[in-house]
N, C-alpha and C positions, 0 to 999 in steps of 0.2 A: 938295474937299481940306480936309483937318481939319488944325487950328493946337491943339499943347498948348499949354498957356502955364503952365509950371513954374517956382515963383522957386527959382532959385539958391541963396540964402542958407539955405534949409532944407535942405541937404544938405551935410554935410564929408566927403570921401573922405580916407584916410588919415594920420587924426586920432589920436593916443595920449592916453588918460586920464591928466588930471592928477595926481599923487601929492599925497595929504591931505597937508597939514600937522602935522607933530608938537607936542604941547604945548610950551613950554618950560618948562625944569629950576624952573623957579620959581610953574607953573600949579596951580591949587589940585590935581586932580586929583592930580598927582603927590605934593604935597605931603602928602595925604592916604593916600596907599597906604606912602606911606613910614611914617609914624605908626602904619599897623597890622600894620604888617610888625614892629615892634621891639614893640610890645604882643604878638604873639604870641609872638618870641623870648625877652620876658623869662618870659612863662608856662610856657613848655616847658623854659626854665631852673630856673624855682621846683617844677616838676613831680619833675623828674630830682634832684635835691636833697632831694625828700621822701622817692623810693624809695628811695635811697642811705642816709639815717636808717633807716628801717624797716628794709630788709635788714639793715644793723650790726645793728640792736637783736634780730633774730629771731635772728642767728647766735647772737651773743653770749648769748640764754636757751640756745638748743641746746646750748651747750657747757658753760653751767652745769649744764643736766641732767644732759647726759651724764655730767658730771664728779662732781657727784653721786649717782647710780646707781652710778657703780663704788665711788666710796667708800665706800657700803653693804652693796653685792655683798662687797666685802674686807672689809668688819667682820661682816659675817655669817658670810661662812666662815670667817674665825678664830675667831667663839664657836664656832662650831661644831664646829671641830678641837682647840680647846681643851676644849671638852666630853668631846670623844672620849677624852682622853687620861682623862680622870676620868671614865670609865661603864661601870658594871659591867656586862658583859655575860655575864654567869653563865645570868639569866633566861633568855636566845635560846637559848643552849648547850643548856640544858637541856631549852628545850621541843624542841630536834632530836633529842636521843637522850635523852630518855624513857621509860622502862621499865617492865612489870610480870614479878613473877614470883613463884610459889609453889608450893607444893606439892597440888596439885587435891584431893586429900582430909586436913586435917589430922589426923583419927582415921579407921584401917582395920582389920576386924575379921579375920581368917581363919582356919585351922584348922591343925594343925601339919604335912599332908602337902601344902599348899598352894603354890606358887611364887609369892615376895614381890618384885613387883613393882609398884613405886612412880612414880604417873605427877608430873612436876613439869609445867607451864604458866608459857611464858614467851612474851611479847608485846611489839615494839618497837612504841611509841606514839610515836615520834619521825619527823619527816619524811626524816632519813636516816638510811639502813645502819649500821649500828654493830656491832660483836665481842662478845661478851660469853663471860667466863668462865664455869663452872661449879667448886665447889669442895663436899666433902664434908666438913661441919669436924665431923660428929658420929652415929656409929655403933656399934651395939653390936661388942664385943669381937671381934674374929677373925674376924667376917663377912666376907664377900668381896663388894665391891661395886664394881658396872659402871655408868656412865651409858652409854646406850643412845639410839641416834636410826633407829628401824628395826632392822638389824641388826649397826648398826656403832658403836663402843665409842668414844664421844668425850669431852674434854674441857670444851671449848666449841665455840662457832658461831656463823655469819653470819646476821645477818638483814636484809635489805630493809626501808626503811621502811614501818611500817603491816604489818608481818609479823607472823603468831601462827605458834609451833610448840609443839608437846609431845612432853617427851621420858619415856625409863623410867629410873628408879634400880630395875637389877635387883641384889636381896639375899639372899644363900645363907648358911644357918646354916652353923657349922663341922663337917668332918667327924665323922659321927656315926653311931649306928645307923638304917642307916636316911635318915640327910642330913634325918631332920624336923626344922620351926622347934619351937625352944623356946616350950613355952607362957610367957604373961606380958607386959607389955608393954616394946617397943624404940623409944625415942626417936632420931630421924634427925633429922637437919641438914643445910642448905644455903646458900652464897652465893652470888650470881649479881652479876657486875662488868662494868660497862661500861666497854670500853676506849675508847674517844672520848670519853662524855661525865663519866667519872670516877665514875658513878655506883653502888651498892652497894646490893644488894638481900638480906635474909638470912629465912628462909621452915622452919619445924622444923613435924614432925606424927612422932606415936606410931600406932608398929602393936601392935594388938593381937591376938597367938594365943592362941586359945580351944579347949577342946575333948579331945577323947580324942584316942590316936596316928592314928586314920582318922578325920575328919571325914566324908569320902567315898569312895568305892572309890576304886582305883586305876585304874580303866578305866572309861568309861560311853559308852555308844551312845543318841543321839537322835535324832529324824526329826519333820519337824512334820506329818507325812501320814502316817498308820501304817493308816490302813483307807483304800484305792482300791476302784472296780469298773470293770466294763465287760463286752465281750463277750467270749465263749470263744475266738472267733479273736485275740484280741487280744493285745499284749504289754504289760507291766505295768514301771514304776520303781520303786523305792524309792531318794529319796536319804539317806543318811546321816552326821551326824558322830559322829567318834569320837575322843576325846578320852584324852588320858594324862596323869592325874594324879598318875601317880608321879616319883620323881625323878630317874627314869633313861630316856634315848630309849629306845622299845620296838619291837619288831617284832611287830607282831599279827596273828595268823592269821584266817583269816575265812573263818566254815562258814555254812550256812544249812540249814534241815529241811525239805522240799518235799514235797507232794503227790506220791504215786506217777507216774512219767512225766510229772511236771513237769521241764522244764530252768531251771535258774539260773546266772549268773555274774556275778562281782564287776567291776566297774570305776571308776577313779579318777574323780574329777571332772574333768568337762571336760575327759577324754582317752577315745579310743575303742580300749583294751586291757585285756584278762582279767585280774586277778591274783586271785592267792589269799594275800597278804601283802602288809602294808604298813606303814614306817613312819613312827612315831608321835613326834616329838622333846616332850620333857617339857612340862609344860604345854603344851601346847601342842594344836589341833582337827585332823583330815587327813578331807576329804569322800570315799565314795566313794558309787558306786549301784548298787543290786541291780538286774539285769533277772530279769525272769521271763517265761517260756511255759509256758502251761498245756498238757494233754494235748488230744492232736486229739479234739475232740466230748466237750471234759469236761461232765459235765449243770452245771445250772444251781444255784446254792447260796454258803454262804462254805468260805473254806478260809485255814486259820493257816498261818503260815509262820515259824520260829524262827530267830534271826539271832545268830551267836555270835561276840563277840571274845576271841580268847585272848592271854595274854602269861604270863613265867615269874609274874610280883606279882598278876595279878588278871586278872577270866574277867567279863566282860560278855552281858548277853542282853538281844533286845527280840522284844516279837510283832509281826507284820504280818497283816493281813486283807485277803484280796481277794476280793470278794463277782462272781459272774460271774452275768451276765445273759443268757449264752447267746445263740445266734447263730440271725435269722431267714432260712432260706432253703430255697424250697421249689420244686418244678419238678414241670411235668407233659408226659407220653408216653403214645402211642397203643399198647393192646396188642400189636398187630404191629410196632409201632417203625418203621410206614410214614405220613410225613405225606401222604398221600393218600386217596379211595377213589373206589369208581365209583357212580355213580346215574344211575336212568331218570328223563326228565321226566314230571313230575307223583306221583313217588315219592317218600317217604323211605327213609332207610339209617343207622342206626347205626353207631356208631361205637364202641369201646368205649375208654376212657382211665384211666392209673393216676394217682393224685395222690402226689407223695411230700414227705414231711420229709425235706431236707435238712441241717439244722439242729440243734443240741441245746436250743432252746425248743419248745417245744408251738405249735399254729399253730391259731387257734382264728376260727369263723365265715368261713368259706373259701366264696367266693362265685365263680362264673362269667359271664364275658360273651363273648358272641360279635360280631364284626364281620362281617354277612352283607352280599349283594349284597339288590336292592330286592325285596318280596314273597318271600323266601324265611323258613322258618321252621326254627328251631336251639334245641332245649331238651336241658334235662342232667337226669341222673336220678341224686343228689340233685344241687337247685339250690344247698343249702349243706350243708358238709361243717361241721360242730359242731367236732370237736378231730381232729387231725391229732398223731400222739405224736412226738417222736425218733426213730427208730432202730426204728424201727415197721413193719407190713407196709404196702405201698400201699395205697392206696383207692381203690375200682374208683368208676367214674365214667361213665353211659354218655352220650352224645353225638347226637341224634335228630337229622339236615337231613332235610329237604322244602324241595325246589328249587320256584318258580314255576310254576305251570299251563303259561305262554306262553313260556317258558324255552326257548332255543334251544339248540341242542348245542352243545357247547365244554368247554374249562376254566376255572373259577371258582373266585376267590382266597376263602378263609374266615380269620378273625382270633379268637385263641381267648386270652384274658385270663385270669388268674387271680388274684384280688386277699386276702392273706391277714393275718394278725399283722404288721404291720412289717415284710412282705415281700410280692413279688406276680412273676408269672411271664408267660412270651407264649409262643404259638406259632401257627407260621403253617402252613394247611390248604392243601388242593387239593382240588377235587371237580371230575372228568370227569363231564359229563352228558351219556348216552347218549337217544337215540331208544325207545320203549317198543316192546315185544314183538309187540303191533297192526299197528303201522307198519310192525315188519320186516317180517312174513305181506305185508301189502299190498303192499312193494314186490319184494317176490320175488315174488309174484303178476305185479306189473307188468311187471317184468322178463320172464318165462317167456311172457309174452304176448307183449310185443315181441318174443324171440326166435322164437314161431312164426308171429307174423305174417311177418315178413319170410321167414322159412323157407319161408313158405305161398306169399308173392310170387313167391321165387324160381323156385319150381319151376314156377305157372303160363308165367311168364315165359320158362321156358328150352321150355315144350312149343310154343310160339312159333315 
């Protein structure tokens, strides 16, 4: 038997931890947390007292500034508005509706059946639109004058900024013999007023009439293409202006002189109708255009054509030249007019062909080629034809095939070329090639033997 032997005293059951002792209120410890408790209170006092300065003092610049800034902002804009009232603003005015304007030729010369018409040039150089008048402060006596913009009779006009226009001062002598400008010189005058910017533009030039009572006809016809060519099949233009220098609108009659069996007819520009009249307002240009066709197979050469304006005051003429080059074209046909023929193998067979101008140029070193199958042989007799004429008799031409030796029967394509002047022709052949004359015999032979062989069988056969 086993004896623990435990002391006692080393063990408490149900024992509670003493509770520490508290300092007392007067232990250094305490004493000491107290002292740094009120050192850090009065720092965080002295802290918050400094921001408090600072802030004031930032506010208080800010509001100085601020107060300052506006009271310059207000003294600025008063000089400024006080300026205003005293600035002459003529200069800005001025450079908005700025102007030029004149009379585009100060001296013009012209003749005294002339129509006087006087171009002015007037240009807004200002950044806006602006009106401007037109006034005619100086004219000779009794004249009749129009400002014109196109064809319509104006006064003044608008302009767009940065806009040019040009207008006409049309001027008519008084009625007269005739309505011609007096020779000598006439001094014109003009003002031009801008109505926005107040400005005044005034611009004088002298015309001068020179010369006898016609300076120039009454009527004149121009073209700036008066000699054309081309080919004889071809149709031909002439355009033309025609112009009336007299003082009265005209109606001008309009003839023309044509080669025999030529056709001609008039028509207006830029319209596709016949006339044979047209008219003509004074001074003034009206286009029209001659066609022409030449006669069928005209030969080859120039040929004039006379173009006549008539009116009651004056009679115009011009010539015309149209040089014709004639037309190339040529073709060729087999004498019998069959593209075909027949040949034995190992044979040739002529052919015989006409060569023709179709054309009214000459057709000159006319050469032949043939398109044959392989080993076959195709010559012409001549191989070059020299000159071929117009309207000339054909020219015979003969045509040699020889088919290949080993050449099997059938039909075989031939290609016959004809290459000429500026011109070239085709046609397309046939040739049946038959078995030779030899062959036949032999197979009729063949034949008439088989027939009496078997004829020969039969009759053994049936004595059987």
């Amino acid at each position: 038997m086993f004896v623990f032997d435990f002391p006692v005293s080393r063990f408490r059951f149900n024992q509670r931890p003493r509770p520490k002792k508290s300092p007392g209120p007067f232990s250094p410890a305490r004493v000491l947390s107290l002292a740094r408790a009120r050192a850090l209170t009065s720092e965080l006092s002295s802290v918050r007292a400094s921001a408090r300065a600072l802030a004031s003092a930032w506010a208080l610049t800010l509001a100085l500034t601020l107060a300052f800034g506006l009271v310059f902002s207000l003294a600025f804009q008063g000089a400024l508005w006080a300026q205003s009232l005293t600035l002459d603003r003529s200069p800005f005015l001025a450079k908005n509706h700025d102007f030029e304007a004149s009379f585009t030729y100060p001296g013009l010369v012209l003749v005294p059946d002339d129509a006087a018409e006087l171009e002015i040039f007037i240009a807004n150089r200002g950044l806006l639109g602006d009106t401007f008048l037109v006034e005619v402060t100086q004219a000779p006596k009794d004249w009749t004058i129009e400002l014109r913009r196109f064809n319509t009779v104006i006064t003044g006009l608008f302009l767009s900024g940065e806009e040019a226009v040009s207008l006409t001062l049309a001027a008519s002598a008084p009625e007269g013999p005739e309505a011609l400008l007096p020779v000598g010189d006439h001094k014109f005058a003009i003002k031009i007023s801008s109505v926005e910017g107040g400005k005044t533009i005034e611009s004088q030039m002298v015309l001068t009439v020179a010369g006898s009572k016609l300076g120039r006809e009454a009527l004149t016809i121009s073209t700036s293409y008066p000699e054309i060519g081309g080919p004889s099949d071809g149709k031909f233009a002439f355009s033309m202006d025609i112009r009336n220098n007299s003082p009265e609108d005209a109606l001008v009659n309009l003839l023309a002189e044509v080669p025999p069996d030529w056709e001609y007819s008039f028509k207006p520009g830029y319209e596709d109708k016949q006339i044979s009249s047209i008219q003509v307002p004074k001074g003034q240009n009206r286009t029209v255009t001659l066609d022409l066709t030449p006669a069928y197979q005209a030969p080859v050469g120039s040929y004039n054509v006379k173009v006549k304006a008539e009116q009651p005051s004056g009679t115009a003429e011009t010539d015309l030249t149209i040089n014709l080059t004639g037309t190339y074209k040529i073709r060729v046909v087999p004498a019998n007019e069959l593209l075909s023929t027949t040949a034995e193998v190992g044979k040739s067979v002529t052919v015989t062909l006409f060569l023709i101008n179709d054309g009214s140029a000459p057709q000159r070193e006319v050469s032949f080629l043939a398109i044959k199958p392989d080993n076959w042989q195709v010559e012409f007799e001549p191989q070059t034809v020299q000159n071929v004429m117009p309207n000339s008799a054909p020219v015979q031409v003969d045509m040699t095939i020889a088919s290949a030796p080993n050449a099997l029967v059938g039909d075989y394509g031939l290609g016959l070329s004809v290459q000429g002047e500026k011109a070239q022709a085709a046609l397309d052949f046939r040739v049946t090639l038959k078995a030779g004359s030899a062959w036949t015999w032999l197979g009729a032979i063949l034949i008439v033997a088989a027939v009496a062989g078997l004829a020969l069988a039969f009759l053994r056969l049936g004595r059987r």
